[in-house]
C-alpha positions as CSV (number, residue, x, y, z in Angstrom):
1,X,0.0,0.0,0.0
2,X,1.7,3.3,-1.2
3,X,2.4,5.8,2.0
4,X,0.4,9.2,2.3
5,X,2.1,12.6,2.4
6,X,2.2,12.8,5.6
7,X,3.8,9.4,6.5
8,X,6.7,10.4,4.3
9,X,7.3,13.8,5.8
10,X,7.2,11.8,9.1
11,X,10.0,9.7,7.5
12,X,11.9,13.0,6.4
13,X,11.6,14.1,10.2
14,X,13.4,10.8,11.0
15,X,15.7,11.1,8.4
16,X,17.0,14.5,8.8
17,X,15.8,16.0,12.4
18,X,18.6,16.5,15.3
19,X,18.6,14.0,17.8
20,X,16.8,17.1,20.4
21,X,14.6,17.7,17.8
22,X,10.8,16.9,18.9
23,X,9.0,14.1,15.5
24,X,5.5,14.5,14.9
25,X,5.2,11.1,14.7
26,X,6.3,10.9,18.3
27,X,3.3,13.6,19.8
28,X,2.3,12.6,22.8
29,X,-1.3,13.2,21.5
30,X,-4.3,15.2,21.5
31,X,-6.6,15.9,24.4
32,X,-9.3,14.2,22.1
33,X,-8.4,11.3,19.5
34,X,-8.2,11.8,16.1
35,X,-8.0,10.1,12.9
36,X,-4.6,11.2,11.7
37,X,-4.3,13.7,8.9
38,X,-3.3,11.6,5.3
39,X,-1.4,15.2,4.1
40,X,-0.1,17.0,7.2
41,X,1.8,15.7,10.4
42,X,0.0,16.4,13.9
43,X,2.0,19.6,14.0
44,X,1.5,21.1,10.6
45,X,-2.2,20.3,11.2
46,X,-2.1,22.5,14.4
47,X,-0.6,24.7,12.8
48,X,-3.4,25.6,10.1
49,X,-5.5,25.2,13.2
50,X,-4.2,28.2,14.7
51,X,-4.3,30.4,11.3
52,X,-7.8,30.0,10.9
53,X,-9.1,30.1,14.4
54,X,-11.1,33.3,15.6
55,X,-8.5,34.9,18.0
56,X,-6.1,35.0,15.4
57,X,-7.8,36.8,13.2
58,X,-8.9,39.5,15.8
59,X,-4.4,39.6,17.1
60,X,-4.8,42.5,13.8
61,X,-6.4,44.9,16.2
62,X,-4.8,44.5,19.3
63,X,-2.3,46.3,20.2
64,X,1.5,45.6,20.6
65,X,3.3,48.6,22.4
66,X,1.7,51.9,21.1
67,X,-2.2,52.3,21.8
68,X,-3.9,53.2,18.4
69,X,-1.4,54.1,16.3
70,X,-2.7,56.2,13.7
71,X,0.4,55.2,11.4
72,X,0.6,52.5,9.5
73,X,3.6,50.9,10.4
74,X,3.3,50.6,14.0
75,X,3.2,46.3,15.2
76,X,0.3,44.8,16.3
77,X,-0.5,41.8,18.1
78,X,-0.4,39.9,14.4
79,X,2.3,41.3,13.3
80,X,4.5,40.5,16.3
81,X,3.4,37.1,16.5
82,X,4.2,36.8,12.6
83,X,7.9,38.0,13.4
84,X,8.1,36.2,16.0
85,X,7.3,32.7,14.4
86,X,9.5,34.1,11.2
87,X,12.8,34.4,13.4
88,X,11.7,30.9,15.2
89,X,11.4,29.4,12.6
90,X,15.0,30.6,11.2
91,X,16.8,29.2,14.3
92,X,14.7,26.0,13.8
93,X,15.7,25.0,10.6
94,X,19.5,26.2,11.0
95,X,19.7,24.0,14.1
96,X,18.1,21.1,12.2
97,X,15.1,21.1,14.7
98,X,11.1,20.8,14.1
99,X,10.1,24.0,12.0
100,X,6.2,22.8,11.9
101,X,6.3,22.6,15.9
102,X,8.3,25.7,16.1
103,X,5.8,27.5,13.9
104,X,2.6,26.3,15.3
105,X,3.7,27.2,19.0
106,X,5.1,30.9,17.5
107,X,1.4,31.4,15.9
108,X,-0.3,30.5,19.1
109,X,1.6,32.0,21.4
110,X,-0.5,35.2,22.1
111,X,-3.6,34.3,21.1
112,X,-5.1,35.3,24.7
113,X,-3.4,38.4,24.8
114,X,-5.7,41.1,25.8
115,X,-6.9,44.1,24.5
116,X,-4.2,47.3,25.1
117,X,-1.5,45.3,25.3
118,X,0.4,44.3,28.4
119,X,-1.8,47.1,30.4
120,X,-4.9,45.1,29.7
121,X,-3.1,42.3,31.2
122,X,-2.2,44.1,34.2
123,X,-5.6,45.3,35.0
124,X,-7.4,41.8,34.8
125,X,-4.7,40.6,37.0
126,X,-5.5,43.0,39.5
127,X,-9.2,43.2,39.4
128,X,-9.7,39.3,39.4
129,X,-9.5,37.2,42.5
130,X,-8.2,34.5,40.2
131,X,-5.4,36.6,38.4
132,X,-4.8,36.7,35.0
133,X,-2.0,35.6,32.5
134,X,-1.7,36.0,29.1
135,X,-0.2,32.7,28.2
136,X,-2.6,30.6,30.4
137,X,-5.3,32.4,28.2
138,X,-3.8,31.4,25.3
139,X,-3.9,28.1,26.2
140,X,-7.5,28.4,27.8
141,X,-8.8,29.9,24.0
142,X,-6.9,27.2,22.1
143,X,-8.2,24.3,24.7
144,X,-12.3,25.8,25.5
145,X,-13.1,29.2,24.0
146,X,-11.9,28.4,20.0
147,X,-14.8,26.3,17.8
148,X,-18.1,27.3,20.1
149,X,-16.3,25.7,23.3
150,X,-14.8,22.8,21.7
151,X,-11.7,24.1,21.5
152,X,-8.9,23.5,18.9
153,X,-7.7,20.1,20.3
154,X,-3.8,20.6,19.3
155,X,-1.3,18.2,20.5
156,X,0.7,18.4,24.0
157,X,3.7,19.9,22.3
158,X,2.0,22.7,21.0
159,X,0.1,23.6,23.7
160,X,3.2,23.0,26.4
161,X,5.0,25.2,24.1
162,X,2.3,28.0,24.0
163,X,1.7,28.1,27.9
164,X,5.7,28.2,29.0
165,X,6.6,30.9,26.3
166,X,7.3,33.4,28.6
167,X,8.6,32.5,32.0
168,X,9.0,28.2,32.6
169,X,10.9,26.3,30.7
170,X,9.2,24.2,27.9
171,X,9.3,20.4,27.6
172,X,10.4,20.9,23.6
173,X,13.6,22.5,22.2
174,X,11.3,24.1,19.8
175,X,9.1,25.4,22.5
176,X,12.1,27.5,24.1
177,X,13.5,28.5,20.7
178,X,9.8,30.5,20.3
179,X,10.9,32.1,24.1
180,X,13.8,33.6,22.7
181,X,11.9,34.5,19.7
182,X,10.0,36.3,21.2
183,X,12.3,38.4,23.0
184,X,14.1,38.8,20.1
185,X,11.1,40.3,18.1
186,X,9.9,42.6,20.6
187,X,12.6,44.7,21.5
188,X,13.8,45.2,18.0
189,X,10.4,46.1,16.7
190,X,9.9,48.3,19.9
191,X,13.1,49.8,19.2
192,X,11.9,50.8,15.3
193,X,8.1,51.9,16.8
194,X,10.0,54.1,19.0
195,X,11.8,55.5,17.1
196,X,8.8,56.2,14.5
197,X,7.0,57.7,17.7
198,X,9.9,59.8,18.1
199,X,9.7,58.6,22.0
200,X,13.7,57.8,20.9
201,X,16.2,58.5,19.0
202,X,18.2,55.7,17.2
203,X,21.4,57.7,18.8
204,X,19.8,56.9,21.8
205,X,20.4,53.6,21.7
206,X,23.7,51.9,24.3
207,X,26.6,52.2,22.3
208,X,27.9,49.0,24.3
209,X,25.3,47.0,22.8
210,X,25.0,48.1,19.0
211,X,28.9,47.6,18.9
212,X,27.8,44.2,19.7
213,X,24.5,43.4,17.7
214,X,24.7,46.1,15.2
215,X,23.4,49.0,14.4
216,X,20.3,48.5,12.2
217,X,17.1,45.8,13.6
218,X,18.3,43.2,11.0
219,X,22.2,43.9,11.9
220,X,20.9,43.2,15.7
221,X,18.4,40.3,14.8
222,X,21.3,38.8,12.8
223,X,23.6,38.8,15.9
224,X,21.5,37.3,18.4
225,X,20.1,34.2,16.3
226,X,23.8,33.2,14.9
227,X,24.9,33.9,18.6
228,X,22.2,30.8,19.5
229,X,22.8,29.1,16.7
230,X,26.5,28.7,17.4
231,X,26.2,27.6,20.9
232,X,23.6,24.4,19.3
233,X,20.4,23.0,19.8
234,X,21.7,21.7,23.3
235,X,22.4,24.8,24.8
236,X,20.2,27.2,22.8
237,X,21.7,30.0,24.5
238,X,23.7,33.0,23.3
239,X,27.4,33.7,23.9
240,X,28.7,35.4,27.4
241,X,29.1,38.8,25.2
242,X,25.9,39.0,23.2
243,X,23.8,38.0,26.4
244,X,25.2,40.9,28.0
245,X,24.1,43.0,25.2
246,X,20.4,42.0,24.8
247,X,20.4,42.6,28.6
248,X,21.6,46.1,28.0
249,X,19.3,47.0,25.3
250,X,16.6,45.4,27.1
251,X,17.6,47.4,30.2
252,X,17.1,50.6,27.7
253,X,14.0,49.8,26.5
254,X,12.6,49.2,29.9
255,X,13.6,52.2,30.9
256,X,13.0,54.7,28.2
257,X,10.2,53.2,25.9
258,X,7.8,50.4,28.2
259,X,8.0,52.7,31.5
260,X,8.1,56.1,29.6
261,X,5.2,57.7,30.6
262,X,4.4,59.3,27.3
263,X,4.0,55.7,26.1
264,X,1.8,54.9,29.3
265,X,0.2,57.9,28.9
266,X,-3.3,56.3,27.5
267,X,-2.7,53.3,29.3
268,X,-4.6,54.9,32.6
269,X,-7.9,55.0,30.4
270,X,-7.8,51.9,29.0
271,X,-7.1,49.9,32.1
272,X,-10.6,52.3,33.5
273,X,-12.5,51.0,30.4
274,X,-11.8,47.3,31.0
275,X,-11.7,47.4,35.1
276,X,-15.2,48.9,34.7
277,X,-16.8,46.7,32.2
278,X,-15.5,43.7,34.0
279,X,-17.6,44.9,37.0
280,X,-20.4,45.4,34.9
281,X,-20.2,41.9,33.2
282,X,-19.5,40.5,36.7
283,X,-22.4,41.9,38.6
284,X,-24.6,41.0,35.3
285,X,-23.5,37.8,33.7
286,X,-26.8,37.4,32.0
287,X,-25.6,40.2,29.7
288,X,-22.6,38.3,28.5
289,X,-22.8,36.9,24.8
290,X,-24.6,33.7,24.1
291,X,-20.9,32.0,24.2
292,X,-19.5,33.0,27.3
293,X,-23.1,32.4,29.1
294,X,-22.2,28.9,28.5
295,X,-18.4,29.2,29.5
296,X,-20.3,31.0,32.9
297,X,-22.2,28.3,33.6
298,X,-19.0,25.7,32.9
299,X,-16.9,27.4,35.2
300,X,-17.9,30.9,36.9
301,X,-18.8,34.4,36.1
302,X,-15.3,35.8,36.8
303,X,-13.6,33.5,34.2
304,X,-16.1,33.8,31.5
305,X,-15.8,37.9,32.6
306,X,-12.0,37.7,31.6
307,X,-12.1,35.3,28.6
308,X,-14.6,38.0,27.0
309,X,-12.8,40.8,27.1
310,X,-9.4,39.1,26.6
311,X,-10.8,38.3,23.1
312,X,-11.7,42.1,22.5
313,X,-9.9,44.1,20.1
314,X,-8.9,47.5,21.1
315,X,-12.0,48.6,18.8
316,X,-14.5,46.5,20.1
317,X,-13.5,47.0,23.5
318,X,-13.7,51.1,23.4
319,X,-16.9,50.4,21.5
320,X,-18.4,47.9,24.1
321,X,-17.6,50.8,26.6
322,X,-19.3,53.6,24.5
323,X,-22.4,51.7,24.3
324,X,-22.9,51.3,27.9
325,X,-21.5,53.5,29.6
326,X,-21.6,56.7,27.3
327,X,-25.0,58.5,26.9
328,X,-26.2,58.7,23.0
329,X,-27.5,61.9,22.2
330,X,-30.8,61.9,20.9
331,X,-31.5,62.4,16.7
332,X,-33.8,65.2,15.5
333,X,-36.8,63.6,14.0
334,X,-38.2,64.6,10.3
């Protein structure tokens, strides 16, 4: 019987995938069994999952650093998580390791990011007695919010990788190259937004750490995935010099751009929009969507609350809070 696609990639993975490397023909499995794809591996699968899922689409209007840029050029949500799975992906393949799982996990990775950026995230994590994380979230949309509650039902190495992409350490090599991915990502694009708000100037920048990395983003991006490349899929770690450097610039940023309080300037109204339509949602579940009604009823008022407005795009969210919260005038009648 001739073999389908996707057993012979699976036989390519064999073939040609480092030893650390995680095969798809190895997955630990899905939450729910399936009948195996005859085109795509389990990972390549979850992948297209992801792409066409709901909260990816709506990662277009959220916001990265800036708060409703009016320019063009400024990241969002969907364009960070497309770098970010772009420079994964890169250190993947030069280190021999499994580019489907590295992409799938990269896609994924913010997909329960909220609106406003991080100071969404702060605010739910204050106001609710359960806390609130981004990455849990983005494993709670792809596990019970995606598909009217069914969820996506990836495999345990995507959804290990999406969940410790910030702060653990995940149980794939291709899970922590997406960590460092994502660092990578941000603070050069945050660097260029910056710079485009005029918040810095490129001069600006510590002259320790652009003799290092470089000069330009793709001079810096350059430097830090060659640095892990060099040191192997083993290590995947960056060399004693260039580590001190991304701490430096990181160090900068931190200082001049994500505390700068002309960037947090907005950041005091949006956090008041979403603190006061949780308590309105809260104190009125009944007023929730059809969708999160059920998610009330499957686990309580506060978590359906937060997976609601998690999903809202900066848009919908100022919008939500217009409509009930803002009086409408009334319209002359002809």
């Amino acid at each position: 019987m001739e073999k389908s696609p996707r057993e012979y990639t699976e036989e390519l993975e064999n073939a040609v995938l480092s030893p650390y490397a995680a095969r798809s023909s190895e997955s630990r499995g899905r939450l729910r069994e399936e009948e195996k794809c005859p085109l795509r591996t389990d990972f390549q699968r979850d992948r297209d999952r992801i792409i066409h899922c709901n909260a990816f689409s709506r990662l277009k209007r959220k916001t990265q650093v800036f708060l409703n840029p009016a320019g063009d050029h400024y990241r969002t949500r969907l364009t960070h998580t497309l770098e970010v799975s772009q420079i994964a992906r890169t250190i993947s393949r030069a280190l021999r390791l499994n580019e489907d799982l590295t992409e799938a996990i990269a896609l994924g990775h913010d997909l329960g990011h909220t609106p406003f950026g991080h100071a969404g995230e702060q605010i739910l994590n204050e106001i609710s007695p359960k806390g609130f994380r981004h990455y849990e979230q983005s494993l709670r949309v792809v596990d019970c919010i995606e598909k009217d509650g069914k969820g996506l039902n990836l495999t345990a190495e995507v959804r290990d990788g999406i969940l410790k992409h910030t702060d653990s350490v995940a149980d794939t090599k291709e899970g922590y190259v997406v960590r460092l991915a994502d660092v990578i990502a941000y603070i050069n694009h945050d660097i260029e937004d910056a710079i485009r708000a005029g918040v810095i100037l490129r001069e600006d920048l510590p002259e320790g750490a652009t003799r290092v990395l470089g000069k330009s983003k793709s001079e810096r991006i350059t430097s830090l995935v060659c640095s892990i490349i060099d040191n192997g899929a083993e290590n995947l770690s960056y060399s004693p010099e260039v580590e001190a450097a991304k701490n430096e610039l990181s160090a900068f940023m931190f200082r001049n751009v994500y505390h700068n309080p002309v960037c947090k300037s907005e950041e005091s109204k949006a956090k008041t929009m979403i603190q006061m339509l949780y308590g309105y949602f809260v104190e009125r579940p009944e007023k929730l969507p059809p969708d999160y009604l059920r998610l009330a009823d499957l686990f309580d008022a506060d978590t359906a609350v937060c997976d609601y407005i998690a999903g809202m795009t900066d848009g919908y969210c100022t919008n939500l809070f217009l409509s009930i919260f803002v009086p409408k005038g009334w319209e002359e009648k002809r």
